[in-house]
N, CA, C and O atoms as a GROMACS GRO file, in nm:
protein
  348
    1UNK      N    1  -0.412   2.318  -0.929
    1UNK     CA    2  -0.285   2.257  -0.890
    1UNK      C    3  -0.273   2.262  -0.738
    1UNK      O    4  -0.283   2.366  -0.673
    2UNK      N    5  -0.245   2.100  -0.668
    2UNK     CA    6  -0.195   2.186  -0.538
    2UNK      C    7  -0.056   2.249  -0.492
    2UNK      O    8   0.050   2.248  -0.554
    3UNK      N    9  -0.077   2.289  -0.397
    3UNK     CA   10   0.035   2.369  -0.309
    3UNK      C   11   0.163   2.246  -0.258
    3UNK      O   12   0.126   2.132  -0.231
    4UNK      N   13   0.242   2.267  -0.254
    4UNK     CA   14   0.369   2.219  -0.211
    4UNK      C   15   0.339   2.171  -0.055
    4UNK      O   16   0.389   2.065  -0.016
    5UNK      N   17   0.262   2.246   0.028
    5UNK     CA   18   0.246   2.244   0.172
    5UNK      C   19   0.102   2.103   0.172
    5UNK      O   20   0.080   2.036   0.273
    6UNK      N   21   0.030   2.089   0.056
    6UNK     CA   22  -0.072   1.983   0.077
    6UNK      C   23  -0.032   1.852   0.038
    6UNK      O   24  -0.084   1.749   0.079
    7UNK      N   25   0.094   1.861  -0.070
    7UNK     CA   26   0.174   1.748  -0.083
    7UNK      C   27   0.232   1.675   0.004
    7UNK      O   28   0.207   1.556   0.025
    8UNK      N   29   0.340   1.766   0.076
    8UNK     CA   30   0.376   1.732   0.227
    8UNK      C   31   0.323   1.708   0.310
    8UNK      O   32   0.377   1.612   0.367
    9UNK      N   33   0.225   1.745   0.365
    9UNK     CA   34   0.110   1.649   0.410
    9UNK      C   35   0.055   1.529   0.386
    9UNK      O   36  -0.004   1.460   0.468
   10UNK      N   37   0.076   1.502   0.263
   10UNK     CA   38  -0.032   1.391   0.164
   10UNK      C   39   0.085   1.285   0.238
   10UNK      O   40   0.063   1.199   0.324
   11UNK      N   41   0.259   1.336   0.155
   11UNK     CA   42   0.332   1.260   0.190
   11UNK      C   43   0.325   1.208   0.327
   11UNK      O   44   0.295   1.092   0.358
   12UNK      N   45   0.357   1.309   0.409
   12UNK     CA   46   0.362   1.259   0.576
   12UNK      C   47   0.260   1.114   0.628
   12UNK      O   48   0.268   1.003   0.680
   13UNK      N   49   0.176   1.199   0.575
   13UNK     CA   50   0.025   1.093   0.611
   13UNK      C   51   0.050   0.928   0.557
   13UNK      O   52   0.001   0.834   0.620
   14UNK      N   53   0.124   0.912   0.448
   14UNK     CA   54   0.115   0.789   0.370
   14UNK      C   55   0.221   0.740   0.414
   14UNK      O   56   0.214   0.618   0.424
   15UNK      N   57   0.338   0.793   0.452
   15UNK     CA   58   0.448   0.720   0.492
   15UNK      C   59   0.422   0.725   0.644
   15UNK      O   60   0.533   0.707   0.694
   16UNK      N   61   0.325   0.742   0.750
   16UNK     CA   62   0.256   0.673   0.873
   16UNK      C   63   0.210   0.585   0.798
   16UNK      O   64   0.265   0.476   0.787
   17UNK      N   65   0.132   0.610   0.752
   17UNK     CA   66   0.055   0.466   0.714
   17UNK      C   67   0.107   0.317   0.615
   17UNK      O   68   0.033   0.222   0.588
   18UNK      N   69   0.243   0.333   0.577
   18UNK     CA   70   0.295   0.252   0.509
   18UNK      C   71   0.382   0.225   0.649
   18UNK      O   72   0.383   0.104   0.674
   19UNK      N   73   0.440   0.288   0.727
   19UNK     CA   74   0.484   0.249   0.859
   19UNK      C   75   0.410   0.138   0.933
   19UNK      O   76   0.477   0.049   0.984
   20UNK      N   77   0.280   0.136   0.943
   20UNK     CA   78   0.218   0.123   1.032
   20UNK      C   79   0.158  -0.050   0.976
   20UNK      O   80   0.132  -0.135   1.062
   21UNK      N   81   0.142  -0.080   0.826
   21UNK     CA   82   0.132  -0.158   0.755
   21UNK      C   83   0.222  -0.238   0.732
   21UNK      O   84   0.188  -0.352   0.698
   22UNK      N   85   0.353  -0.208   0.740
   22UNK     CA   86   0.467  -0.260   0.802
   22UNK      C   87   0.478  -0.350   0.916
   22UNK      O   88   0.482  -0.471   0.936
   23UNK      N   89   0.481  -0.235   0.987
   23UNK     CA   90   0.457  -0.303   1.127
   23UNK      C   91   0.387  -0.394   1.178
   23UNK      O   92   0.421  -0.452   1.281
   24UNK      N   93   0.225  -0.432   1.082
   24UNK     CA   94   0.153  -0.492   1.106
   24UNK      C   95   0.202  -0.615   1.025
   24UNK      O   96   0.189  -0.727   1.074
   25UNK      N   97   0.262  -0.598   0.896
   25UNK     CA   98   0.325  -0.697   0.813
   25UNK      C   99   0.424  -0.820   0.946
   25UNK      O  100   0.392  -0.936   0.970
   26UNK      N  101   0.541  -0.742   1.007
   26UNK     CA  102   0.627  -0.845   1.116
   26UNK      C  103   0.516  -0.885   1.198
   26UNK      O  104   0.500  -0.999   1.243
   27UNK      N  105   0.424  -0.766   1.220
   27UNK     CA  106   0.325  -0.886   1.354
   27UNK      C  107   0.304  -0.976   1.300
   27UNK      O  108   0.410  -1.040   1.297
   28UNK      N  109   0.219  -1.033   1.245
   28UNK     CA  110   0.167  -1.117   1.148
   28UNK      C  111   0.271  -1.261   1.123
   28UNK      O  112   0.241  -1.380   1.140
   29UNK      N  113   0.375  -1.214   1.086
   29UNK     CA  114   0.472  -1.296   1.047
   29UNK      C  115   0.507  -1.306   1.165
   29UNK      O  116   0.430  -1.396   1.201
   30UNK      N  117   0.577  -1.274   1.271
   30UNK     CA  118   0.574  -1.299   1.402
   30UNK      C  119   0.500  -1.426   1.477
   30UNK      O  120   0.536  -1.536   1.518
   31UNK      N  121   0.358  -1.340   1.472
   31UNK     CA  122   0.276  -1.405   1.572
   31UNK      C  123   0.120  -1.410   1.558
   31UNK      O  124   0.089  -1.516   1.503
   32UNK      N  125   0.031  -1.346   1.583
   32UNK     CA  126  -0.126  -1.308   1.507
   32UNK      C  127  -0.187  -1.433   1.472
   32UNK      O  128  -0.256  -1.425   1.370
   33UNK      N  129  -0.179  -1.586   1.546
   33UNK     CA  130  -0.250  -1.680   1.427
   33UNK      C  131  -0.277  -1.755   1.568
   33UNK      O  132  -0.206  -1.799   1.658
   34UNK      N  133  -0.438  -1.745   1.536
   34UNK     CA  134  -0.538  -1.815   1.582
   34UNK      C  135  -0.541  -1.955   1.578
   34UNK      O  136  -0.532  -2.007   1.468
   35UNK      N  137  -0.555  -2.043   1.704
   35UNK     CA  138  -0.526  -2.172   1.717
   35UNK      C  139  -0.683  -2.258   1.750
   35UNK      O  140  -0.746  -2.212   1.845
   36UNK      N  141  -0.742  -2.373   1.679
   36UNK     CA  142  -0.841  -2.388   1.696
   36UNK      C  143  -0.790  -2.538   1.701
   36UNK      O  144  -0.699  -2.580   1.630
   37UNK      N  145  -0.874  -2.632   1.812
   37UNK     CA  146  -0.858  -2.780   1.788
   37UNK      C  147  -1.021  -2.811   1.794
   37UNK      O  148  -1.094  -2.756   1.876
   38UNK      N  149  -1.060  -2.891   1.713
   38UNK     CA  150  -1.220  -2.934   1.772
   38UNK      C  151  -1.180  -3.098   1.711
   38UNK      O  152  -1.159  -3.119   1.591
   39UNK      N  153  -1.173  -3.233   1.844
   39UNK     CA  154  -1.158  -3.319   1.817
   39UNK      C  155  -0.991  -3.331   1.793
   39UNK      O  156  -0.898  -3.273   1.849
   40UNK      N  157  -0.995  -3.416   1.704
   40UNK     CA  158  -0.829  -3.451   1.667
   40UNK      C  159  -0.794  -3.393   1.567
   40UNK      O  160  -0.685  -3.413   1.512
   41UNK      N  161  -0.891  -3.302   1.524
   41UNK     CA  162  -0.812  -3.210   1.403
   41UNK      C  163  -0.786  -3.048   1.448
   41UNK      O  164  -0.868  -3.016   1.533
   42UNK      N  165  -0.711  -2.959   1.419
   42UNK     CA  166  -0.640  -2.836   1.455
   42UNK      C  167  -0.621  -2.788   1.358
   42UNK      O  168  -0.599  -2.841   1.249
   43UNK      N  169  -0.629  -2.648   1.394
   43UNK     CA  170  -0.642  -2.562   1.262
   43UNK      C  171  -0.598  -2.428   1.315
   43UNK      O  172  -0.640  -2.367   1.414
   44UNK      N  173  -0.488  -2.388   1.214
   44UNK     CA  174  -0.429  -2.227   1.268
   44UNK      C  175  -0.512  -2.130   1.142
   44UNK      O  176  -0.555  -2.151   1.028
   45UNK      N  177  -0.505  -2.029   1.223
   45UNK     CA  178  -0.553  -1.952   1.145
   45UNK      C  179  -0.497  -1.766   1.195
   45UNK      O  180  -0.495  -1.706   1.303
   46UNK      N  181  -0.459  -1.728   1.048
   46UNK     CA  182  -0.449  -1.557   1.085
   46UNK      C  183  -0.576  -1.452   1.091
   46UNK      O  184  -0.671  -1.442   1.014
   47UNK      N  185  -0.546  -1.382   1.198
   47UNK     CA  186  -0.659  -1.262   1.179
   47UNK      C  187  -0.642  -1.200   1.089
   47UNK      O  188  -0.739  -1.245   1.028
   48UNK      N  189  -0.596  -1.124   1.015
   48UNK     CA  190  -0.594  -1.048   0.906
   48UNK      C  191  -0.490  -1.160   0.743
   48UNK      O  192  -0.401  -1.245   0.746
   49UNK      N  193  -0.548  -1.112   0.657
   49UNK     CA  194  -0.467  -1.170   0.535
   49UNK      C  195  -0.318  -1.079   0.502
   49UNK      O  196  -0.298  -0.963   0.465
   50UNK      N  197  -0.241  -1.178   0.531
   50UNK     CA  198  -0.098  -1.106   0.488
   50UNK      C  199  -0.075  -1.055   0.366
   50UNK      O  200   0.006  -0.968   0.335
   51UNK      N  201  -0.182  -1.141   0.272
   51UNK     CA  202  -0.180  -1.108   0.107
   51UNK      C  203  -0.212  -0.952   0.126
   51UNK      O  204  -0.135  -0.870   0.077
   52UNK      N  205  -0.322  -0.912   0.195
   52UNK     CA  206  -0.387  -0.779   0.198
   52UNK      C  207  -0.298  -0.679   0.239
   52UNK      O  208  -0.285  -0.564   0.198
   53UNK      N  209  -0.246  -0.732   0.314
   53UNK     CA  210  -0.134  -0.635   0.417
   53UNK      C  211   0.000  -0.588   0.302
   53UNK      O  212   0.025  -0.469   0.284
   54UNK      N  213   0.074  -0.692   0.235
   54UNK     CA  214   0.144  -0.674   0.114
   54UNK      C  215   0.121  -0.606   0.010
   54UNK      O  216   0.208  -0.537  -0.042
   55UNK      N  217  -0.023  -0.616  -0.046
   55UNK     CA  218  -0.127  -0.542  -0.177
   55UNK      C  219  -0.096  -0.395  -0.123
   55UNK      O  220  -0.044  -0.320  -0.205
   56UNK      N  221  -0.128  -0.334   0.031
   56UNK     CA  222  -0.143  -0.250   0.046
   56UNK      C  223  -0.041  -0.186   0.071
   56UNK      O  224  -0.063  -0.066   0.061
   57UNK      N  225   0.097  -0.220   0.108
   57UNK     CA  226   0.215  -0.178   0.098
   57UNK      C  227   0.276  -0.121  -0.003
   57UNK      O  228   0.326  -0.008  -0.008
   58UNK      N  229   0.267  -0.234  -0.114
   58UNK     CA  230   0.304  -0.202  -0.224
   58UNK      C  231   0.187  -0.059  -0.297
   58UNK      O  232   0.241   0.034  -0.357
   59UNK      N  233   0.046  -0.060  -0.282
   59UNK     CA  234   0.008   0.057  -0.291
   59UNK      C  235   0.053   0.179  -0.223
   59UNK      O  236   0.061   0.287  -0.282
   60UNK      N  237   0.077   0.164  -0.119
   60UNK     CA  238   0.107   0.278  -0.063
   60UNK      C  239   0.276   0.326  -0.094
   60UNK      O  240   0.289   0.448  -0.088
   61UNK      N  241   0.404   0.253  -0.125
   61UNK     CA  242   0.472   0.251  -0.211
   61UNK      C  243   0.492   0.324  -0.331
   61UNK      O  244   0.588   0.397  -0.354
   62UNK      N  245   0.362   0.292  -0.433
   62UNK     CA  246   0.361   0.369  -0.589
   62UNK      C  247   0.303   0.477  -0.538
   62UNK      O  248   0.290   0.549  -0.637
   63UNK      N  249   0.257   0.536  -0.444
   63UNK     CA  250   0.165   0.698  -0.402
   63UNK      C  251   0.254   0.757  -0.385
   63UNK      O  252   0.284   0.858  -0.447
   64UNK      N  253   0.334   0.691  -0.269
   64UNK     CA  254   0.425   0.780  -0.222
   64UNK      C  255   0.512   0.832  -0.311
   64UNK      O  256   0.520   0.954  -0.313
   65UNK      N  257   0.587   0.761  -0.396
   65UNK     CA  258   0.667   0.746  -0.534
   65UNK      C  259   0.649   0.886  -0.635
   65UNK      O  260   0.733   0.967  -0.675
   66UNK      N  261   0.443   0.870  -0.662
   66UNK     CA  262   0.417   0.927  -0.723
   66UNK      C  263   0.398   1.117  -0.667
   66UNK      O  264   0.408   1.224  -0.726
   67UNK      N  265   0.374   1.085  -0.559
   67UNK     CA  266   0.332   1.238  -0.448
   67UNK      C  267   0.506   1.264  -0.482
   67UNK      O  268   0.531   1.294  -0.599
   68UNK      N  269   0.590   1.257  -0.415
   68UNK     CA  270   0.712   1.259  -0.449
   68UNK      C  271   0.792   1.332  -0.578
   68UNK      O  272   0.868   1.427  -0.595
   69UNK      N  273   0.735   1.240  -0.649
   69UNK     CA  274   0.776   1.305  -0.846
   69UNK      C  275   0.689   1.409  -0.884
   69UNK      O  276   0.705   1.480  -0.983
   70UNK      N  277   0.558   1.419  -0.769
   70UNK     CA  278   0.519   1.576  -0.810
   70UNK      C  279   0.550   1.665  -0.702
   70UNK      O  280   0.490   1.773  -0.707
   71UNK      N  281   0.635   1.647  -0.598
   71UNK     CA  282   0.678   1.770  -0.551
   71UNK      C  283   0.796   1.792  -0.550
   71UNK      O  284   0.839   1.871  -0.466
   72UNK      N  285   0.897   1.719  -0.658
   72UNK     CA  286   1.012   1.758  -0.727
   72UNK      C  287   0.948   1.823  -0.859
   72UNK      O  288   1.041   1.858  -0.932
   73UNK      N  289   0.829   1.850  -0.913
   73UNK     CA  290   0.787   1.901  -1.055
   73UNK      C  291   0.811   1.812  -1.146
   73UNK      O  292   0.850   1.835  -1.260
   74UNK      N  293   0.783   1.680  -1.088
   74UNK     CA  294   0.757   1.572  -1.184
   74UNK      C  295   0.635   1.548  -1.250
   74UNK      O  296   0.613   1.503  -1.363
   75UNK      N  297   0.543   1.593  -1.143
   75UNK     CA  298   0.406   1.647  -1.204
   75UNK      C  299   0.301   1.452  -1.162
   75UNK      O  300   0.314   1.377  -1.065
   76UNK      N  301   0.226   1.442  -1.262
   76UNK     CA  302   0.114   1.296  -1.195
   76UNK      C  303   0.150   1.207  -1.367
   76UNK      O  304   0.139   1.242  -1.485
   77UNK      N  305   0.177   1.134  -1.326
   77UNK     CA  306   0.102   1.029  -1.439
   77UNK      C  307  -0.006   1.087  -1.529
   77UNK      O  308  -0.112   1.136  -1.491
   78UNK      N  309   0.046   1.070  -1.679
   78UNK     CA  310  -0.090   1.051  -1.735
   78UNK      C  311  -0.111   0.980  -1.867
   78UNK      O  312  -0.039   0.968  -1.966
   79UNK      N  313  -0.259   0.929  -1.833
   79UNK     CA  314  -0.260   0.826  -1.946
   79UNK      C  315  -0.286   0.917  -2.093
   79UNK      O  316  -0.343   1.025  -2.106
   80UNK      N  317  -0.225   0.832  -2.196
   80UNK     CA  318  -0.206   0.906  -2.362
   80UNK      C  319  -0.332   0.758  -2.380
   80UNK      O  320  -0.369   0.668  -2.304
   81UNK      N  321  -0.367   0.798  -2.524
   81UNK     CA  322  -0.429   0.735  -2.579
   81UNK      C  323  -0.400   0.768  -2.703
   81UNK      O  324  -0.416   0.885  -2.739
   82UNK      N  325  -0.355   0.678  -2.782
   82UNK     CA  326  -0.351   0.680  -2.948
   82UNK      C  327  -0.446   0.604  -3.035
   82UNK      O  328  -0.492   0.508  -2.973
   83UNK      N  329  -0.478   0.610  -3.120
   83UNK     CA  330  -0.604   0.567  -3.237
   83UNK      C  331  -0.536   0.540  -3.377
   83UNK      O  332  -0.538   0.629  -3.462
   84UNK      N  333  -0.481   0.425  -3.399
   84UNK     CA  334  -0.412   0.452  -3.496
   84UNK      C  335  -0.554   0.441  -3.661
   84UNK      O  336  -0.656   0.374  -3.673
   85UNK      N  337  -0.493   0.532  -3.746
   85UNK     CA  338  -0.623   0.536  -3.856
   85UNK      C  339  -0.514   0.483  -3.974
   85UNK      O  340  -0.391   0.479  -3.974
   86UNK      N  341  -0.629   0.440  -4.090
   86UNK     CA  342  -0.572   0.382  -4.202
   86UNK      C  343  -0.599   0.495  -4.317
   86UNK      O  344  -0.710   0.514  -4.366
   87UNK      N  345  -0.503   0.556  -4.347
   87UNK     CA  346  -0.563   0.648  -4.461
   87UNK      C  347  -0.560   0.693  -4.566
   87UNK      O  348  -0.648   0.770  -4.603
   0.00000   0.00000   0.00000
């Protein structure tokens, strides 16, 4: 089991980094998009995928959630498996 003190950590660490994924989320939406003309056609384009940037938010979201509900003694997720038999 861990310690209460490696949780808080875990937490700290993930909510920088959901900060920071954030932050990169308004850049993006902001500004971040590459302008290309060759001829009479033009083409924008973003450096990074916003889809990716969102996916990873929302991951970092259910961690935090979950780190959280185990250092109230909510404890982790776990998967059950049932088998139903005919008998």
């Amino acid at each position: 089991m861990r310690t209460k003190e490696t949780i808080e950590r875990e937490i700290e660490l993930t909510r920088t980094r959901l900060d920071y994924y954030i932050g990169k989320e308004a850049e993006i939406l902001n500004e971040d998009v590459q302008q290309y003309t060759i001829g009479s056609r033009s083409l924008q384009r973003r450096q990074i995928s916003l889809k990716n940037i969102q996916d990873m938010i929302d991951r970092l979201t259910k961690k935090l959630e979950e780190l959280e509900a185990e250092l109230a003694g909510g404890g982790r997720r776990k998967a059950v498996g049932i088998i139903p038999r005919d008998w």
